[in-house]
LOZATI-546828 format. One record per residue (C-alpha): z, x negated, y; residue number from 1. Coordinates in nm, 2 decimals, padded with zeros to 4 digits. Example, Ala and Ser with C-alpha at 12.3 -4.5 7.8 and 13.67 -1.06 7.14 Angstrom:
MIMI|zz|xx|yy|nr
MIMI|00.78|-01.23|-00.45|1
MIMI|00.71|-01.37|-00.11|2
//
This chain:
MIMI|zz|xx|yy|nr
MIMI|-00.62|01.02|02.24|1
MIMI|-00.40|01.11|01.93|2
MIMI|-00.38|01.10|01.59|3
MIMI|-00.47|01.38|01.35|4
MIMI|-00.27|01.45|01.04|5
MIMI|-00.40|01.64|00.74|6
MIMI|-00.25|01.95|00.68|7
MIMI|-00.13|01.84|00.32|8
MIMI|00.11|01.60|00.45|9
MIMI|00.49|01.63|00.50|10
MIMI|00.56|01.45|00.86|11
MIMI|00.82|01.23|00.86|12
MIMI|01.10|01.14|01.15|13
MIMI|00.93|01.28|01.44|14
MIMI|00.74|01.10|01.66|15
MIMI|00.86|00.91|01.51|16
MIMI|00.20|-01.08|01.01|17
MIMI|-00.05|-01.35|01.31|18
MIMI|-00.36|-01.43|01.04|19
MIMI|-00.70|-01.43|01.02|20
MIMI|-00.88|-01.03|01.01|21
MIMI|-01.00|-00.94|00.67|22
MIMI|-01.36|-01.00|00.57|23
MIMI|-01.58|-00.65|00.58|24
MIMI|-01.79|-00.55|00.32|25
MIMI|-02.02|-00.24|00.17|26
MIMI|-01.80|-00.12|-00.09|27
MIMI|-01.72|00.20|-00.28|28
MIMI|-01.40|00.36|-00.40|29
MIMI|-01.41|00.52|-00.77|30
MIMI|-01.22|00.59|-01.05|31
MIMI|-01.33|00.25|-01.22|32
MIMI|-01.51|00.16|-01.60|33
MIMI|-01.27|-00.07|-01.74|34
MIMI|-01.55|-00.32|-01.99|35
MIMI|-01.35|-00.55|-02.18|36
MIMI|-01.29|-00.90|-02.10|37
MIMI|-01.11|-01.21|-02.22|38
MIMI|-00.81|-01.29|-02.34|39
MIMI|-00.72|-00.91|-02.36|40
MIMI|-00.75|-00.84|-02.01|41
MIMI|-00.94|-00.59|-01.85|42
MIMI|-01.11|-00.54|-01.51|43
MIMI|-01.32|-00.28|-01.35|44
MIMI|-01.66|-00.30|-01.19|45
MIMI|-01.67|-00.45|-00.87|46
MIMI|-01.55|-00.24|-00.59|47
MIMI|-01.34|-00.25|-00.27|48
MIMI|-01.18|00.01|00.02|49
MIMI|-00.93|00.24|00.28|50
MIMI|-00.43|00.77|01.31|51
MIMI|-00.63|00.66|01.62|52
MIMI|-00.91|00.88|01.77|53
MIMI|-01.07|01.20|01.71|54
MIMI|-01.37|01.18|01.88|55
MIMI|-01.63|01.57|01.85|56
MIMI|-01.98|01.48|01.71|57
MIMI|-02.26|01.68|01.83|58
MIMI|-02.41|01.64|01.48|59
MIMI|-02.35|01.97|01.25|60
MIMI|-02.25|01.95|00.87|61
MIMI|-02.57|01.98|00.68|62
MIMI|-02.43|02.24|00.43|63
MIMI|-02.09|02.38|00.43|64
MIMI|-01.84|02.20|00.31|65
MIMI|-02.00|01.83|00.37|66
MIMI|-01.98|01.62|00.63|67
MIMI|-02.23|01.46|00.80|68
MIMI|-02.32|01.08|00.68|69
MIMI|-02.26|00.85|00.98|70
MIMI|-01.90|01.03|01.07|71
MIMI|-01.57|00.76|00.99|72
MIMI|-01.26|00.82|00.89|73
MIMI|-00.96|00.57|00.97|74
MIMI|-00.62|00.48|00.80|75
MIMI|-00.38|00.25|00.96|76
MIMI|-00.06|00.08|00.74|77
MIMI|00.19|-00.09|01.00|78
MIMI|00.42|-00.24|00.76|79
MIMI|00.72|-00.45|00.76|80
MIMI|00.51|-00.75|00.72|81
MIMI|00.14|-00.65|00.77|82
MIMI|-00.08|-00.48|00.96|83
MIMI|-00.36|-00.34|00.75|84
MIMI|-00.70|-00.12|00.91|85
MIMI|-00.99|00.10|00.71|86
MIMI|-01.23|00.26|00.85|87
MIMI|-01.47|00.45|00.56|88
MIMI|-01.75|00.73|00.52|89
MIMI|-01.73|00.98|00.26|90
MIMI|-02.01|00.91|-00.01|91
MIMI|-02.00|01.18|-00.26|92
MIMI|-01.63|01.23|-00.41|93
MIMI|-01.55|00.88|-00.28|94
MIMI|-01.61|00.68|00.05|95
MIMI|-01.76|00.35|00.18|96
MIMI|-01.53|00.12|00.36|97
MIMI|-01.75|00.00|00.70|98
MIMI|-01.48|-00.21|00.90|99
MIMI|-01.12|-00.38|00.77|100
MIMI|-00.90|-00.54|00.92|101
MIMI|-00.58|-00.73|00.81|102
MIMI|-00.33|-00.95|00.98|103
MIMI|00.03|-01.04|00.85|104
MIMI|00.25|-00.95|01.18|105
MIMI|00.60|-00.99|01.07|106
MIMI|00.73|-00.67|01.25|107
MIMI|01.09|-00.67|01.09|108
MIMI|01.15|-01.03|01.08|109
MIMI|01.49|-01.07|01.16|110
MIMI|01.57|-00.73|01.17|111
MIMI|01.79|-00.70|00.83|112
MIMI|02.05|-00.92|01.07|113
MIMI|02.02|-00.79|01.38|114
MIMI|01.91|-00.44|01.34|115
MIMI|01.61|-00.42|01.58|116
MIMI|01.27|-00.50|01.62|117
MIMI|01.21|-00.91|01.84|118
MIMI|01.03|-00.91|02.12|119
MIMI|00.79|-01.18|01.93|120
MIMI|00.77|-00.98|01.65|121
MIMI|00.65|-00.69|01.87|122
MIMI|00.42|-00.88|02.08|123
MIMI|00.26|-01.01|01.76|124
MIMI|00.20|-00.65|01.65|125
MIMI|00.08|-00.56|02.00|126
MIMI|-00.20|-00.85|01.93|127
MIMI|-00.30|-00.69|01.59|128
MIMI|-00.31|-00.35|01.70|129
MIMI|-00.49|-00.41|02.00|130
MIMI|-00.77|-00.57|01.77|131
MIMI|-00.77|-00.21|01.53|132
MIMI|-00.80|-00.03|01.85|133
MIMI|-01.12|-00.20|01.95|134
MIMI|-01.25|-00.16|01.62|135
MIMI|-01.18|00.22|01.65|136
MIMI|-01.32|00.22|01.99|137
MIMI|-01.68|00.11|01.82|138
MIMI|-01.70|00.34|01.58|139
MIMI|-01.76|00.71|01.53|140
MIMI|-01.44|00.80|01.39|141
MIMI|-01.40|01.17|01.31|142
MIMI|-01.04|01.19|01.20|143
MIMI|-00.75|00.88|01.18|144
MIMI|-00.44|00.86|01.10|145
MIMI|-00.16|00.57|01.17|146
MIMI|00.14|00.53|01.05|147
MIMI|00.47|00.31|01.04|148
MIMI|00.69|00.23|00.76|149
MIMI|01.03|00.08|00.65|150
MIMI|01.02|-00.19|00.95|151
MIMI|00.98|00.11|01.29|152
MIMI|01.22|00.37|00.96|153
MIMI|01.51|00.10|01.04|154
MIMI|01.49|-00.04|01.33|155
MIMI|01.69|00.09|01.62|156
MIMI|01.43|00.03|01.89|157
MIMI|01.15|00.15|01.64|158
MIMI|01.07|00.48|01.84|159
MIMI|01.06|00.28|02.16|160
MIMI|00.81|00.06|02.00|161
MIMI|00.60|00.34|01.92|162
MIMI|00.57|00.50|02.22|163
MIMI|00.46|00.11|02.39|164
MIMI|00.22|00.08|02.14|165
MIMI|00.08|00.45|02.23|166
MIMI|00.09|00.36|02.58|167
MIMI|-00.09|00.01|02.55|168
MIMI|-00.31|00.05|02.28|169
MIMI|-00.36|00.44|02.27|170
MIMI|-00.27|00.43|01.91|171
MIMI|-00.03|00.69|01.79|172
MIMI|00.19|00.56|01.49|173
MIMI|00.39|00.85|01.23|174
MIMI|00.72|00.69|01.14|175
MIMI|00.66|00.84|00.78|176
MIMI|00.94|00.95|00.57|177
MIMI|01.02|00.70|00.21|178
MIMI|00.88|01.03|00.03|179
MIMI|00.57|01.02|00.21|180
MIMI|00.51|00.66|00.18|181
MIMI|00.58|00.70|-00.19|182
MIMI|00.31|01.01|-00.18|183
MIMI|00.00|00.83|-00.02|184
MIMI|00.06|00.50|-00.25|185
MIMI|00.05|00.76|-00.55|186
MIMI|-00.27|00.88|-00.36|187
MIMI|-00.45|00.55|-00.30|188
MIMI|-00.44|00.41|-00.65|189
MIMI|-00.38|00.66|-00.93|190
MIMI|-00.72|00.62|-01.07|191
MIMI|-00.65|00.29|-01.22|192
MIMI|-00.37|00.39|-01.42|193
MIMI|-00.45|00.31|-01.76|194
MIMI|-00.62|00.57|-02.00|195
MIMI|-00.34|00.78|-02.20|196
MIMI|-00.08|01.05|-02.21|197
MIMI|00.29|01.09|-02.08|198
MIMI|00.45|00.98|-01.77|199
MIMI|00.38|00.63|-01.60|200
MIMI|00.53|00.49|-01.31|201
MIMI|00.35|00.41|-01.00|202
MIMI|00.53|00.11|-00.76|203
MIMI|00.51|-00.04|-00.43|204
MIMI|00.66|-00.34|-00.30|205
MIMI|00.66|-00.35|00.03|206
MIMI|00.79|-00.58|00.32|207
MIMI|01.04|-00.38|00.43|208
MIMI|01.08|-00.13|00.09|209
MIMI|01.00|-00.06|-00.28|210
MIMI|00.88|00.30|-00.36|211
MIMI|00.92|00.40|-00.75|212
MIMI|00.75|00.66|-00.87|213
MIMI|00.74|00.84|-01.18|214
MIMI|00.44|01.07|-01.24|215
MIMI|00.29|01.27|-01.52|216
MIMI|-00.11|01.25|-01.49|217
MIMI|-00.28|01.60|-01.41|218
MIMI|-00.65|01.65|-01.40|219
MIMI|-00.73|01.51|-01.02|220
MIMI|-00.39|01.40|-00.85|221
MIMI|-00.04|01.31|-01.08|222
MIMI|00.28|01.55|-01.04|223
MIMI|00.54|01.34|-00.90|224
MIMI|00.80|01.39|-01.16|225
MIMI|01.08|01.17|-00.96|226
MIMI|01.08|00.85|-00.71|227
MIMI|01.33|00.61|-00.56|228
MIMI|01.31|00.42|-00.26|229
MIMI|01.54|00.13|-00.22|230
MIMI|01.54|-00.09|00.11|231
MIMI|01.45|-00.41|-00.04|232
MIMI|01.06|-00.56|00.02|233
MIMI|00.99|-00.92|00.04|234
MIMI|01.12|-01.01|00.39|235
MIMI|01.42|-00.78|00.35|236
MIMI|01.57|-00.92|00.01|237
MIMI|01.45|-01.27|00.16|238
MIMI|01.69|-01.22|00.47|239
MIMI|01.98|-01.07|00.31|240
MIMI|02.04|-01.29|-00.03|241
MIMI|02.15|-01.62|00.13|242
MIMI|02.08|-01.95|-00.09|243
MIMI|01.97|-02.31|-00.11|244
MIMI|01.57|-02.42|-00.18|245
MIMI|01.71|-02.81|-00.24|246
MIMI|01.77|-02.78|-00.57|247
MIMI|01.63|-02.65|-00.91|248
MIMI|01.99|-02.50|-01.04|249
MIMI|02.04|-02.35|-00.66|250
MIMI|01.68|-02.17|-00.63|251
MIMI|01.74|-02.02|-00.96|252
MIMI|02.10|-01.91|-00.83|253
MIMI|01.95|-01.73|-00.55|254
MIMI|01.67|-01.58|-00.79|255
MIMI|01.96|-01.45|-01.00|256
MIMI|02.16|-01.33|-00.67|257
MIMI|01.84|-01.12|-00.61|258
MIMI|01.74|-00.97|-00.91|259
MIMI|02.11|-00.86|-00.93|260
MIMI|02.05|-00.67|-00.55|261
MIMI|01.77|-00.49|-00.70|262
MIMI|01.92|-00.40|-00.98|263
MIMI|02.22|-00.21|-00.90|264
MIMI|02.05|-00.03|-00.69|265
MIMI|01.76|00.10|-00.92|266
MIMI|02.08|00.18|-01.17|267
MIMI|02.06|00.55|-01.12|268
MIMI|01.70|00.57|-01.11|269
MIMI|01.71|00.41|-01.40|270
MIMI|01.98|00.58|-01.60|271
MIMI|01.74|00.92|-01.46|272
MIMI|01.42|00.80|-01.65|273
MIMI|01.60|00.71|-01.94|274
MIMI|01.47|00.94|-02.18|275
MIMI|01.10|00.88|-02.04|276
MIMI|01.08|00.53|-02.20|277
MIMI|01.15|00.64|-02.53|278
MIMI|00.84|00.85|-02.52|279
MIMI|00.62|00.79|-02.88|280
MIMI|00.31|00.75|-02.64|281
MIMI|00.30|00.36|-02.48|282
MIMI|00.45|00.40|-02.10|283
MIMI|00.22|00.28|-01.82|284
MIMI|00.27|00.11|-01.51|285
MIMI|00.10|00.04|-01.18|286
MIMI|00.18|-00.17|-00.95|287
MIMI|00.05|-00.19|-00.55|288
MIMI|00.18|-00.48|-00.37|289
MIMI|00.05|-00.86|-00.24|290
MIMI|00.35|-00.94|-00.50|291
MIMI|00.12|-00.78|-00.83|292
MIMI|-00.23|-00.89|-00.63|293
MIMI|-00.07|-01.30|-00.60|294
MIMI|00.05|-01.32|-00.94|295
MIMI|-00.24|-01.17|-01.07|296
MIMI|-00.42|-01.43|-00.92|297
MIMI|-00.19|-01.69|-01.08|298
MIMI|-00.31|-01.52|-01.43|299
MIMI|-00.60|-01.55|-01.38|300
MIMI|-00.60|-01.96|-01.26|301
MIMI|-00.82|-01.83|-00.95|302
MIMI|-00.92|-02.09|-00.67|303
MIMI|-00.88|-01.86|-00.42|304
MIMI|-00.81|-01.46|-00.41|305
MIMI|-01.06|-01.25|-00.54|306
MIMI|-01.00|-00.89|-00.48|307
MIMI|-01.28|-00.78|-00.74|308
MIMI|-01.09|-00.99|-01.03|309
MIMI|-00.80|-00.87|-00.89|310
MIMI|-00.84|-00.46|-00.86|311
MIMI|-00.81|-00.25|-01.15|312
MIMI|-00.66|-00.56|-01.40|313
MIMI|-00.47|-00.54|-01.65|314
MIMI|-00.18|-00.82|-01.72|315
MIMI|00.03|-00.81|-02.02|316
MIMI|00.38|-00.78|-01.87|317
MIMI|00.48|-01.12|-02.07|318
MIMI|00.25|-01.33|-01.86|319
MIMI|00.42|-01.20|-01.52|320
MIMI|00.72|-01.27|-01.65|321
MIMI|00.67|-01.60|-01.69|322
MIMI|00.48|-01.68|-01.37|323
MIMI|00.78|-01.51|-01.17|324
MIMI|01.02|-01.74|-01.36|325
MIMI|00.83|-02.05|-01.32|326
MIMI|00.80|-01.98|-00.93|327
MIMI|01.18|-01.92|-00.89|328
MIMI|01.20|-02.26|-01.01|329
MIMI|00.93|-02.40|-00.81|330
MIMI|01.04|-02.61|-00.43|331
MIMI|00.89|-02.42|-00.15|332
MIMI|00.61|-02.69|-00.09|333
MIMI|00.54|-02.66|-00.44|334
MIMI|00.48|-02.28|-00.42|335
MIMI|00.27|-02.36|-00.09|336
MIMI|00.04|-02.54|-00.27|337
MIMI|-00.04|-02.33|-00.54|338
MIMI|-00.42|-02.11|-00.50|339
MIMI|-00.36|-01.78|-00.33|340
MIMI|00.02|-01.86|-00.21|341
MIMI|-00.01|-02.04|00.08|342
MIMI|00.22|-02.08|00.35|343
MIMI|00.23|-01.71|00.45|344
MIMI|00.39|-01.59|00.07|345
MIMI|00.56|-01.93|-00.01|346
MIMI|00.87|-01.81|00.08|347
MIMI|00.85|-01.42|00.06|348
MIMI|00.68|-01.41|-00.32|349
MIMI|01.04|-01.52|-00.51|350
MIMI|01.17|-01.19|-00.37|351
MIMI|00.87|-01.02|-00.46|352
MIMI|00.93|-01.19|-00.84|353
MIMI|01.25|-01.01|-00.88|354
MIMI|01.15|-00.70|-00.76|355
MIMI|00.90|-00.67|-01.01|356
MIMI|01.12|-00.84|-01.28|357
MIMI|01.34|-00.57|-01.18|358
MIMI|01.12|-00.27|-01.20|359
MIMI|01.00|-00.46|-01.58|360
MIMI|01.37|-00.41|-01.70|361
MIMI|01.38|-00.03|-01.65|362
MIMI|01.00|00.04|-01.74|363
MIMI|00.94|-00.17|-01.99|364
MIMI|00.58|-00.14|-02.03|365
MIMI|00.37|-00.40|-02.26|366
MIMI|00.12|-00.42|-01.98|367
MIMI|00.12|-00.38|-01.61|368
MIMI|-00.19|-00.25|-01.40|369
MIMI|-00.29|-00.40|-01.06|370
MIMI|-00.41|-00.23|-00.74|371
MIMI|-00.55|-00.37|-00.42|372
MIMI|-00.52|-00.08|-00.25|373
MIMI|-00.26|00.17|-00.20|374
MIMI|-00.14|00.37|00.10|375
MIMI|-00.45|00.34|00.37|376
MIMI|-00.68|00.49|00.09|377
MIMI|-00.41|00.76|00.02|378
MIMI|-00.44|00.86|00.40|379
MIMI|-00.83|00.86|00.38|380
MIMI|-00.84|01.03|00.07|381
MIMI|-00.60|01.27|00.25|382
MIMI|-00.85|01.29|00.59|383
MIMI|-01.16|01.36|00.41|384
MIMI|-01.03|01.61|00.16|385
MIMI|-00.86|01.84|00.47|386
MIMI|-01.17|01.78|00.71|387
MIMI|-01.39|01.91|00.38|388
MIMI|-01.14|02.17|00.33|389
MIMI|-01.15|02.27|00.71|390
MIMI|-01.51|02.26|00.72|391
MIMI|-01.57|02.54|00.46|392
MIMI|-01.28|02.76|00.60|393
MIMI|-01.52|02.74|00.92|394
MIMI|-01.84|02.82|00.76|395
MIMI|-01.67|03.14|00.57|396
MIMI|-01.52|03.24|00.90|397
MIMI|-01.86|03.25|01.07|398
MIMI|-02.05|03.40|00.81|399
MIMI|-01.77|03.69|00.81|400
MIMI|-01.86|03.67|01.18|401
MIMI|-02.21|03.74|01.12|402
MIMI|-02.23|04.00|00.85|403
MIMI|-02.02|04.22|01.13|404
MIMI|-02.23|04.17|01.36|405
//
């Protein structure tokens, strides 16, 4: 069994976290309404998301160019730090998520010293993917996709990982390219950049990586104007900037030590998009990330993470600012305690701080959108559109076919 790639994707090097799954729910993905709501923020409608196994269907399209209503589509995210499922049907321009899954793996733990992949960082993964692969194995999944980012892009033992996890799961991981990972994340989320006109940039902290990108909106999918991909995500900048958690003046040291990382290398990005913040029209941003999702959460004082509160906000930039100071001064127990933290960000959230601190002093937009979703829903978006695409190539074939005959 293999993966299938849409044709509209640029393949990247050849063939190239242990949690609780996510909940599953009945939920669509749209361009959102954007009502009002308090204290100047604003938040959509309700609504939530997302290569393994091609399986044929004996069922036929009802009219050219759709597909039929029970076939699923799958997207797979292996990350530096997570290990993220979808499985969705189409539903009109959009689709309807019908099984998730979610699992923080840790896959390049260590690896920023040593170079390579652990074996208990592997097995870990092996555990996670063996659960998507069940959940593929119960569905009726028409097309899927998998891939593997920063984590399997660095490690030196990454393409021997993926050809175990092909042989024990039957899951076939892409090592995708920085540019493509950049691509689908534009993909996934560009519907909830803010209302307006001129360029906006689009970001992505991962585990492993932190895709800019800057994009002019067009009238279905932004032109990537330029994009920057630097090697530091959450458990990378975490394991390479050394420091001390004892103290107050010591955690801020370190906080510095990061956001100094970062910014030298988004210096020439920066010094490229230079004349793009002067624009008359407000710049945008968007940000994808459990970094934009946590502190939104912190915003907004919730008990517990709410992706519907969370999806399609917008935060003046001011107030994330100031929760990513107060948590660089913050112990790690204190972090730990704090709603939506936990144990598993505790540590890896002060890195994500300066990224986004970072990304704040060379796009200095008023406001900052958030996305819970990102890369997964890019692929899907990607499956469905080909497969539709496909479809009506076949039905014009055949009715060529027919008016010879």
């Amino acid at each position: 069994m293999a993966d299938h790639s849409p044709p509209d994707t640029t393949r990247g090097h050849g063939t190239q976290r242990g949690g609780k799954s996510g909940k599953v729910a009945d939920f669509r993905y749209k361009r959102p309404s954007r009502p009002e709501a308090k204290q100047g923020d604003r938040r959509n409608a309700p609504r939530r998301d997302g290569g393994f196994v091609s399986r044929p269907t004996s069922k036929l399209h009802d009219q050219p160019g759709q597909l039929p209503r029970k076939q699923a589509y799958a997207a797979l995210d292996l990350g530096t730090n997570n290990c993220r499922l979808l499985i969705a049907r189409p539903s009109g321009e959009n689709f309807t998520v019908i099984d998730a899954f979610s699992r923080v793996v840790r896959l390049g733990e260590g690896l920023a010293a040593s170079g390579k992949l652990s074996d208990e960082a592997m097995e870990r993964t092996l555990a996670a993917l063996h659960v998507c692969a069940e959940k593929l194995r119960r569905r009726n999944v028409r097309l899927a996709r998998s891939v593997a980012t920063e984590a399997c892009r660095r490690a030196s033992n990454g393409p021997a990982f993926i050809r175990r996890v092909k042989r024990e799961t039957g899951i076939m991981l892409d090592i995708i390219s920085a540019q493509e990972e950049a691509r689908l994340a534009v993909l996934g989320c560009h519907v909830l950049l803010e209302e307006g006109n001129g360029p906006a940039i689009i970001f992505d902290i991962g585990g492993g990586s932190t895709e800019l990108v800057l994009v002019q909106p067009g009238e279905k999918v932004p032109r990537i104007l330029d994009w920057l991909s630097v090697p530091w995500g959450v458990v990378s900048l975490t394991d390479t900037v050394d420091g001390s958690d004892e103290t107050r003046d010591l955690r801020l040291d370190r906080y510095m030590n990061m956001r100094r990382t970062v910014g030298r290398s988004f210096a020439e990005f920066a010094e490229r998009i230079r004349d793009y913040t002067r624009s008359t029209e407000p710049i945008r941003l968007l940000g994808t990330s459990g970094t934009v999702t946590t502190l939104a959460s912190l915003h907004l004082e919730l008990p517990q993470y709410d992706r519907r509160a969370v999806d399609g906000l917008i935060v003046p930039s001011i107030a994330m600012r100031d929760i990513s100071n107060r948590l660089s001064r913050m112990s790690g127990p204190d972090r730990k305690r704090l709603p939506c933290i936990g144990d598993d960000r505790a540590n890896l959230v002060i890195a994500g701080c300066a990224i986004l601190e970072s990304i704040l002093d060379i796009w200095p937009a008023e406001q900052l959108g958030v996305a819970d979703r990102g890369i997964r829903e890019g692929i899907l978006r990607s499956l469905i559109a080909a497969d539709v695409e496909g479809d009506r190539s076949r039905a014009t074939v055949q009715r060529m076919r027919e008016q010879d005959v």
